[in-house]
C-alpha positions as CSV (number, residue, x, y, z in Angstrom):
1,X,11.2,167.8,105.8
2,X,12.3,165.0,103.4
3,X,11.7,165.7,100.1
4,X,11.3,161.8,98.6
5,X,10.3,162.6,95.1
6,X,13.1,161.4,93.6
7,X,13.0,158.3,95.1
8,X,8.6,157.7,94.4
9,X,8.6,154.7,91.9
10,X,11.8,153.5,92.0
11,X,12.6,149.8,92.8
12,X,14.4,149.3,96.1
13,X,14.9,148.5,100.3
14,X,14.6,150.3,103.2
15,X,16.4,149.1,105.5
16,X,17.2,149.3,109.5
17,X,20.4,147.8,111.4
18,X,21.1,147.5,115.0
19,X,24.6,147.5,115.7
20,X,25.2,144.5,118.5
21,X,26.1,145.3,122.2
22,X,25.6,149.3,121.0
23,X,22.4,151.5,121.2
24,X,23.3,152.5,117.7
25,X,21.0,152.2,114.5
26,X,21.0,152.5,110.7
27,X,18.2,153.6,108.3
28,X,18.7,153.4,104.9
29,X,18.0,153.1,101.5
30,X,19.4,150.8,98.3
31,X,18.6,150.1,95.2
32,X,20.8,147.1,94.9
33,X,20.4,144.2,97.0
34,X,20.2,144.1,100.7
35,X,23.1,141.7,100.5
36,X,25.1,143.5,98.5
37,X,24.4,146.3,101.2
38,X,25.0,144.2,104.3
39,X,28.2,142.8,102.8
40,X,29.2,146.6,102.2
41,X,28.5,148.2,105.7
42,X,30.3,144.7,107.5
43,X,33.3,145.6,105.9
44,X,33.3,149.4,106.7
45,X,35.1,150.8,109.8
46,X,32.6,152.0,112.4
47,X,34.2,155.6,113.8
């Protein structure tokens, strides 16, 4: 089980991606901007 008291309180996103023509999906977390995260995972290599 998740243990998500560190993260009760805090400012952020929760986020989910869909990778297109894939069946692949992302969930996250961020505590700086979505775009800021967006930006970050586009320009990351996918293995």
């Amino acid at each position: 089980m998740f243990d998500d008291s560190a993260y009760r309180n805090k400012p952020g996103f929760i986020y989910l991606i869909h990778a297109q023509e894939t069946d692949r999906y992302k969930i996250g977390l961020t505590t700086r901007s979505v775009e800021a995260r967006f930006a970050e995972l586009n320009s990351s290599q996918s293995p």
